[in-house]
C-alpha positions as CSV (number, residue, x, y, z in Angstrom):
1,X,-36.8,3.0,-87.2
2,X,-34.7,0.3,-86.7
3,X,-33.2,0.8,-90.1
4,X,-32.8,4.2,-89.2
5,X,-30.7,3.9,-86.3
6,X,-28.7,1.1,-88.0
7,X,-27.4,3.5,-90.9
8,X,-26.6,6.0,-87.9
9,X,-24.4,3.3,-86.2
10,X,-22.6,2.5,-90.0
11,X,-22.3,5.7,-90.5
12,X,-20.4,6.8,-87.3
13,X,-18.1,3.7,-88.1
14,X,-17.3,4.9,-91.5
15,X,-17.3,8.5,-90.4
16,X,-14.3,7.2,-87.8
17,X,-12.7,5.8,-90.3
18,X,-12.5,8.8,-92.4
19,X,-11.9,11.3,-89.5
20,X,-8.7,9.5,-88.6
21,X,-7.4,9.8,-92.0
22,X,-8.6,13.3,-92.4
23,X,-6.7,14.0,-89.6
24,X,-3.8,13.0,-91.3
25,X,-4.8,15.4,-94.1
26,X,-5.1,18.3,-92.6
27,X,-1.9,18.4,-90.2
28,X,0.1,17.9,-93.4
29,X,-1.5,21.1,-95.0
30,X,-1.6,23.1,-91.6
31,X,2.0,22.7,-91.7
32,X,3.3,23.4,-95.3
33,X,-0.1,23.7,-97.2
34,X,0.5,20.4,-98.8
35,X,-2.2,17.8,-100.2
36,X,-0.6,14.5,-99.5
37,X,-2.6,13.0,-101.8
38,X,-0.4,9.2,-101.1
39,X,-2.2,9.7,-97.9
40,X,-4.4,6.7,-98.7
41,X,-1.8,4.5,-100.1
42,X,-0.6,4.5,-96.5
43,X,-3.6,3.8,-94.7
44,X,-3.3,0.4,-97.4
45,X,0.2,0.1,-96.8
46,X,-0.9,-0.2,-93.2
47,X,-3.5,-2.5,-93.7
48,X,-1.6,-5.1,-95.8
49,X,1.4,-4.8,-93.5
50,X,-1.6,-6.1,-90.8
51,X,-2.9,-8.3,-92.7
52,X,0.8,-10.0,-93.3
53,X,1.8,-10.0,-89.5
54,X,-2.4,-11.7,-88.7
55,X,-1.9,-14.6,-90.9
56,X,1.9,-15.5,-90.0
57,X,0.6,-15.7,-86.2
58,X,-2.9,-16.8,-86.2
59,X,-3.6,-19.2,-83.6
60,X,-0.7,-18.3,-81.9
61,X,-2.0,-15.5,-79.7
62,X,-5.3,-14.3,-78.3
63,X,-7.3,-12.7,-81.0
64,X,-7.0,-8.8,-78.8
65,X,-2.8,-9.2,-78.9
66,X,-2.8,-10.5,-82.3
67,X,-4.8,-7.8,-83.5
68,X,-2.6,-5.0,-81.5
69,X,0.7,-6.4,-82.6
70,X,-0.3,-6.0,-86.1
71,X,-1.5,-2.6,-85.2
72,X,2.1,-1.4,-83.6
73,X,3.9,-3.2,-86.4
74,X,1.5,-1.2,-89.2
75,X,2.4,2.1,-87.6
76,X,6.3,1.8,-87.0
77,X,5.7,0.6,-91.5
78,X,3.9,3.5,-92.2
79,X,5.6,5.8,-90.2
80,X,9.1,4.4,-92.0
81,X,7.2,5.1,-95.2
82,X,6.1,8.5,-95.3
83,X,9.0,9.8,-93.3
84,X,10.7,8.3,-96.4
85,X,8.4,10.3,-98.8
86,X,8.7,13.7,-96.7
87,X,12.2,13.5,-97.0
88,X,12.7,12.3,-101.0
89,X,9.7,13.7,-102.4
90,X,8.3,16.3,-101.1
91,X,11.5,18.1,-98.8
92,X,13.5,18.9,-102.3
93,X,9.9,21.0,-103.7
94,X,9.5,22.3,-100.8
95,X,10.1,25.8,-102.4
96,X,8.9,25.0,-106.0
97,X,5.9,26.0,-107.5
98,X,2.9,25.0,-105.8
99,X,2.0,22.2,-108.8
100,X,4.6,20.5,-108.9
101,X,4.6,18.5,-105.2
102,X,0.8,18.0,-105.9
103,X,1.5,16.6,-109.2
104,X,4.5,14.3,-107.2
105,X,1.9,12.9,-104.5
106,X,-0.6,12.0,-107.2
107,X,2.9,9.8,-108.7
108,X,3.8,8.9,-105.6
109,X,0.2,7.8,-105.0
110,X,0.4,5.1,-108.1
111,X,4.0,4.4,-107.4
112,X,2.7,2.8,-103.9
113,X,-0.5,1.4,-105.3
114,X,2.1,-0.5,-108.1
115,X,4.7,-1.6,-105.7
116,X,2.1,-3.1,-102.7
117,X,0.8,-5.0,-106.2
118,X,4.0,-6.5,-106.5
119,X,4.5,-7.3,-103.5
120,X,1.0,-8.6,-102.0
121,X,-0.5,-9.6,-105.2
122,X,-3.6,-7.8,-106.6
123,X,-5.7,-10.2,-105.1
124,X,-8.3,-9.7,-102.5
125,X,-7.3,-11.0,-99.4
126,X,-9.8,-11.7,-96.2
127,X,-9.0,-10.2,-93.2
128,X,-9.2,-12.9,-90.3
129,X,-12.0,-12.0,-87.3
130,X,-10.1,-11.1,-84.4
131,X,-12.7,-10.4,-82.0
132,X,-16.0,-11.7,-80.5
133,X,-17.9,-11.0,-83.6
134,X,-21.4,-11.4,-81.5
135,X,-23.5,-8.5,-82.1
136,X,-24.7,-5.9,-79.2
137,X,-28.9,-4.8,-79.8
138,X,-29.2,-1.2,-79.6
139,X,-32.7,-0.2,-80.3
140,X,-32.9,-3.3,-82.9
141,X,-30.0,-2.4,-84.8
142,X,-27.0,-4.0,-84.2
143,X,-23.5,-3.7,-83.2
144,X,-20.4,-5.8,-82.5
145,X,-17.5,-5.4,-80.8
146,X,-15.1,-4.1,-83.7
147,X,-17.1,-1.3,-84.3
148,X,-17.6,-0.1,-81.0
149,X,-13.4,-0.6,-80.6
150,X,-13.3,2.1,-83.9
151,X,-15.7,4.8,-82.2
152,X,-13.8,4.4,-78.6
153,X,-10.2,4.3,-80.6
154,X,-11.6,7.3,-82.4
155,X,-12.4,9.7,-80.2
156,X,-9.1,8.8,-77.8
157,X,-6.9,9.7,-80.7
158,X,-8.8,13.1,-81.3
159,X,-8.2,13.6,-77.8
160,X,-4.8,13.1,-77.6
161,X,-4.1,14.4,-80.9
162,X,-5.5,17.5,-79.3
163,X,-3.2,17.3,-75.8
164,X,-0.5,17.4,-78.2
165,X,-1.1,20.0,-79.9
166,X,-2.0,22.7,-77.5
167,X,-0.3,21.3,-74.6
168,X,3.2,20.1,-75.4
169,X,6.1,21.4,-77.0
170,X,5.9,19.0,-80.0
171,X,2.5,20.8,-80.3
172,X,4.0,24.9,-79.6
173,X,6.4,24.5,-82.5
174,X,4.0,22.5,-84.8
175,X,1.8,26.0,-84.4
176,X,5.1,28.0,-85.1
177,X,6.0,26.1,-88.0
178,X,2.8,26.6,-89.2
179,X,2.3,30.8,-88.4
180,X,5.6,31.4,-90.1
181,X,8.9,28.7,-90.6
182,X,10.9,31.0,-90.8
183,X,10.4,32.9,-87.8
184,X,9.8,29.8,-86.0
185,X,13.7,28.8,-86.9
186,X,14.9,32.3,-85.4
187,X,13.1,31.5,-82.3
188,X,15.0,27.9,-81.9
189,X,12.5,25.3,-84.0
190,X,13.6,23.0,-85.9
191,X,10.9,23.2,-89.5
192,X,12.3,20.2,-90.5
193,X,12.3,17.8,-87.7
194,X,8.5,19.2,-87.5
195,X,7.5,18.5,-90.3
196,X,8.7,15.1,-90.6
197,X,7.0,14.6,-86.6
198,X,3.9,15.6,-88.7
199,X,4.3,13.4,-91.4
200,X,5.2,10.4,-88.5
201,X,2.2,11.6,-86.5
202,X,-0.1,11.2,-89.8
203,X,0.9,7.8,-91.0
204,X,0.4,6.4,-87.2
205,X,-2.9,7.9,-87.8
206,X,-3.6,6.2,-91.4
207,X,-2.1,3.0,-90.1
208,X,-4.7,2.7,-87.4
209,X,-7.4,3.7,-89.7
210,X,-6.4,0.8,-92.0
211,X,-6.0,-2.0,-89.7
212,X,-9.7,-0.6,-88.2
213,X,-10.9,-0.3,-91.7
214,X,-9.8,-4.1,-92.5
215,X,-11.0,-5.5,-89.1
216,X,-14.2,-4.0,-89.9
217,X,-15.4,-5.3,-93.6
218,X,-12.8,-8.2,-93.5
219,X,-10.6,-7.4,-96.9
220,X,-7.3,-5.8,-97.8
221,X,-6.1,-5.4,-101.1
222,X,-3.5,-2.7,-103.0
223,X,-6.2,-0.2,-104.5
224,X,-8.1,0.0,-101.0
225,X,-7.0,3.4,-99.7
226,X,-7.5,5.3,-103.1
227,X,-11.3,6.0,-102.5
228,X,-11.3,6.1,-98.8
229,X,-8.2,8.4,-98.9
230,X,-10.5,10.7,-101.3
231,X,-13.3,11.0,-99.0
232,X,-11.3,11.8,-96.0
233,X,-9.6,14.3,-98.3
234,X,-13.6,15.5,-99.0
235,X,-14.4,15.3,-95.2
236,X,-11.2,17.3,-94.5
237,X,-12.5,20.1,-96.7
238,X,-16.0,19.6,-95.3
239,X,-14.8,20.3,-91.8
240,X,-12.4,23.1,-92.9
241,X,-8.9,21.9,-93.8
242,X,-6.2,23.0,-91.4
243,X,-8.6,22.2,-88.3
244,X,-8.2,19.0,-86.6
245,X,-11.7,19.5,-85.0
246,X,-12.9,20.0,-88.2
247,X,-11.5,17.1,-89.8
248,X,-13.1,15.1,-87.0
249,X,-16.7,16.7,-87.7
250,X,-16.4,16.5,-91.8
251,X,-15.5,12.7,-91.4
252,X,-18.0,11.8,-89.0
253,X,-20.5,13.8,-90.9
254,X,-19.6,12.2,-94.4
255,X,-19.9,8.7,-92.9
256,X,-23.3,10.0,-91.9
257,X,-24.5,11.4,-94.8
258,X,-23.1,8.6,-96.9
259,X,-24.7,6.1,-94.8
260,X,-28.1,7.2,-95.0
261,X,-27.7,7.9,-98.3
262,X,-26.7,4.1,-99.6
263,X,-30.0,3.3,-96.8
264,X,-32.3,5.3,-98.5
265,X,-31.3,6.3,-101.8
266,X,-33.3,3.4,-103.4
267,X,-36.3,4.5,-101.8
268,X,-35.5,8.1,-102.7
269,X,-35.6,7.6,-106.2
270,X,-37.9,4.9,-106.8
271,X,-35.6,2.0,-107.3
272,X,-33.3,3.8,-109.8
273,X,-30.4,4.3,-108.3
274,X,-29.0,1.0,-105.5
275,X,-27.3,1.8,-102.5
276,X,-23.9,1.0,-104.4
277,X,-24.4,4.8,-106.0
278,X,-23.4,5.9,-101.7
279,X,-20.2,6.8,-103.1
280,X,-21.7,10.2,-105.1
281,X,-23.0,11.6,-101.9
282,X,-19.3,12.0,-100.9
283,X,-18.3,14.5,-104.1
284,X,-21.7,16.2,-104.1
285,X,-21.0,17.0,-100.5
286,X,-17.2,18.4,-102.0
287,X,-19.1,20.6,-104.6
288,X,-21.6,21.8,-102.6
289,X,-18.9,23.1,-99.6
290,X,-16.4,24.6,-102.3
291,X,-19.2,26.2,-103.8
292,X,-21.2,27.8,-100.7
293,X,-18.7,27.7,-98.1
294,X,-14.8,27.1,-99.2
295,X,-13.2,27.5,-95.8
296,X,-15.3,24.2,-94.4
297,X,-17.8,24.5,-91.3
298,X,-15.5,25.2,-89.4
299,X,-12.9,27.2,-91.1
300,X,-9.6,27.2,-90.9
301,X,-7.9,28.0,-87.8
302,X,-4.0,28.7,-87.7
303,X,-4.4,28.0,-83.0
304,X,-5.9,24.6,-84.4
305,X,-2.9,23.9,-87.1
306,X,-0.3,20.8,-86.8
């Protein structure tokens, strides 16, 4: 049981993680019905940048401020950054055929992955513990503060995510821009400025969920967002892309099914296959909702677009 219940608590952690970026995922496509697939390479643009501003200042600061500094300098990075890509990658294809800015994120993708190399090293680097690291007991599983800081941090950002989108005016023309540009222009919004808010609003999101991600299993290096990038693509399809509820349910529920998975796939199949196969759970899940249900669980809703 207690084995049980700890997979649940990894798996609400990783789920987070992938929800945040999901997020990211599906505003992008509820907007212009493009797959950012250089989402990733943010979230590890965002957690190198961290990991850079932590081990200039350690021991110079309280673990807490150390850890949010990096955070706020991560997001104002990342949000420099894919403004940057909106605007000279994906603005000028904006009307092209729908290949060809898929085929530029996948470059852009590699270009990031390349130049972070070059700039950080390819290295692994350890990501310093920034907070009490002694574990809570829930039920015999365990706990500790940076993962209870992830599900918390979580669900705020769904929450305000969500105030923004159905209750400001960010959040009226982001629904505009995404029912109809053009219309939306006739009736006084700006589709650019939106659309680059949406690609601001996204990196802040993939910042945090890197900095989280490296605080959590204590490593950054330049090909870390590629696979968890991926998944939150997967979860965003799980959940329905275009829905930011939905993203939140597909990534929580991928965590899920990927942690019990990696718990008990050894027992499952009699010691063949080790819990490092957890990754396959994660495109079998991608199959099986493009298969039976393409619009995800819970569809897609234009109300729910950003």
């Amino acid at each position: 049981m207690e084995t049980f219940i700890q997979q649940i608590i990894n798996g609400l952690v990783l789920g987070s993680v992938y929800a945040l970026v999901a997020l990211g995922y599906t505003m992008v496509y509820g907007i212009i019905n493009l797959i950012n697939f250089a989402h990733g390479e943010v979230l590890m643009v965002g957690a190198l940048t961290s990991w850079t501003v932590v081990s200039t200042l350690q021991g110079t600061m309280p673990g807490w401020l150390l850890l949010l500094l990096s955070l706020m300098a991560a997001i104002v990075v990342c949000a420099v950054l894919n403004f940057a890509i909106e605007k000279v990658a994906y603005r000028p294809l904006r009307n092209a055929p729908r290949l060809a800015p898929l085929i530029t994120a996948m470059g852009m993708s590699l270009l990031l992955q390349t130049l972070a190399m070059i700039i950080w090293k390819p290295n692994y680097k350890p990501f310093p513990i920034l907070l009490p690291s002694a574990p809570f007991d829930v039920f015999g599983a365990v706990i500790n503060t940076t993962q209870i800081l992830i599900l918390v941090v979580t669900a705020i950002t769904l929450a305000g995510l969500m105030y923004l989108v159905n209750k400001t005016k960010l959040g009226r023309a982001m629904r505009a821009t995404a029912e109809n540009p053009r219309v939306a222009g006739l009736m006084g919004v700006k589709p650019d400025m939106v659309i680059s808010a949406t690609f601001v609003i996204g990196a802040a999101l993939a910042a945090l969920a890197g900095v989280m991600y490296a605080a959590n299993y204590g490593s950054v290096q330049h090909t870390m967002g590629f696979l968890p990038g991926l998944k939150a693509f997967t979860a965003a399809v799980f959940g329905g892309i275009g829905n930011l509820p939905g993203a939140m349910v597909g990534g929580v529920l991928l965590g899920l099914i990927e942690s019990l998975g990696a718990g008990y796939i050894g027992v499952l199949t009699g010691g063949v296959l080790g819990s490092h196969y957890s990754d396959i759970f994660a495109f079998i899940v991608l199959i099986l909702v493009l298969t039976l249900r393409p619009q995800g669980l819970l569809g897609e809703r234009v109300a729910d677009r950003a």
